[in-house]
C-alpha positions in Angstrom: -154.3 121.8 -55.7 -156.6 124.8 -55.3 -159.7 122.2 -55.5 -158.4 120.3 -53.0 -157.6 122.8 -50.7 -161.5 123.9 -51.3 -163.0 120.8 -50.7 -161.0 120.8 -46.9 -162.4 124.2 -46.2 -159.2 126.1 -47.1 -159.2 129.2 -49.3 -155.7 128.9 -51.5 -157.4 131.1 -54.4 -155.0 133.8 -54.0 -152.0 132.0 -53.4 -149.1 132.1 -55.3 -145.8 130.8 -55.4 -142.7 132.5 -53.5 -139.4 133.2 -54.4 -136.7 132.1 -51.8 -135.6 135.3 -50.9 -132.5 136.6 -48.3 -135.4 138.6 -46.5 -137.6 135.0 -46.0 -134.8 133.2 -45.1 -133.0 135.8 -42.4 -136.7 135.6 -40.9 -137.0 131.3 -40.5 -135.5 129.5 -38.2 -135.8 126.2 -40.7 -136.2 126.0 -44.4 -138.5 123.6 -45.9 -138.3 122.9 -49.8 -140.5 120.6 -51.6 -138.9 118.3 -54.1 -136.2 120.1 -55.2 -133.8 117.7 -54.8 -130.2 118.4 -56.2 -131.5 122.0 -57.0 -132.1 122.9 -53.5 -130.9 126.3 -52.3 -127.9 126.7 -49.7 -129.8 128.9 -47.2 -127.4 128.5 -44.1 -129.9 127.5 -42.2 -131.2 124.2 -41.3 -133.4 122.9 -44.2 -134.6 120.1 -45.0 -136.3 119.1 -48.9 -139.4 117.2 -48.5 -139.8 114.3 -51.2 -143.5 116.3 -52.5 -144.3 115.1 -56.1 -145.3 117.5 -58.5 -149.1 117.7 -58.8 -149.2 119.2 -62.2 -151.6 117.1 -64.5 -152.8 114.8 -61.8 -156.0 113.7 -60.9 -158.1 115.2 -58.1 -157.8 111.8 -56.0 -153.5 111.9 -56.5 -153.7 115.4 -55.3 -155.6 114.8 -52.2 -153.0 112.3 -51.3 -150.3 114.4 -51.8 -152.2 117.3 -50.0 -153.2 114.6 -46.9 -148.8 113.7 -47.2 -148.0 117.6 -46.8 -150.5 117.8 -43.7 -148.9 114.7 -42.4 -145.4 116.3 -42.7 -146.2 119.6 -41.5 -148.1 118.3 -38.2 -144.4 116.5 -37.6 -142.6 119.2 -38.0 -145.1 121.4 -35.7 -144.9 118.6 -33.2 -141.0 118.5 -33.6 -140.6 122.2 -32.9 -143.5 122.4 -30.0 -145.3 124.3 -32.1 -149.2 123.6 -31.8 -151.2 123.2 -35.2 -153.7 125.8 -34.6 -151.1 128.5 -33.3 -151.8 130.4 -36.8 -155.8 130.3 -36.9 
């Protein structure tokens, strides 16, 4: 995913995976998860799990269309909440 990211201009080299935590959900006003399914955490808040497949072990090309799927989700959910897609450049 990393590569991907790269080749669209975006530095994820130092990005690393969060724990749900009370502190990151008292601050959200929605949860998204990404394909936990069954397994996803009761926040109290509305969530919602986005069907994301795993890109462990997959070619560069199935990563990029899971990477352009996640862009495509997030800019509905932006639009959804009024939220315009550049408001955190």
């Amino acid at each position: 995913m990393i590569d991907v990211l790269a080749s669209r201009g975006v530095d994820a080299s130092g990005a690393r995976p969060k724990a749900l935590t009370g502190d990151l959900i008292d601050w959200a006003d929605r949860v998204v998860t990404m394909g936990c399914g069954d397994e996803c955490p009761v926040t109290g808040k509305p969530t919602e799990d986005w069907e994301i497949p795993d890109v462990a072990g997959r070619s560069f090309e199935e990563v990029q269309d899971v990477a352009v799927r996640i862009a495509a989700t997030l800019a509905k959910l932006l639009k959804e909440l009024g939220v315009p897609a550049w408001a955190g450049v």
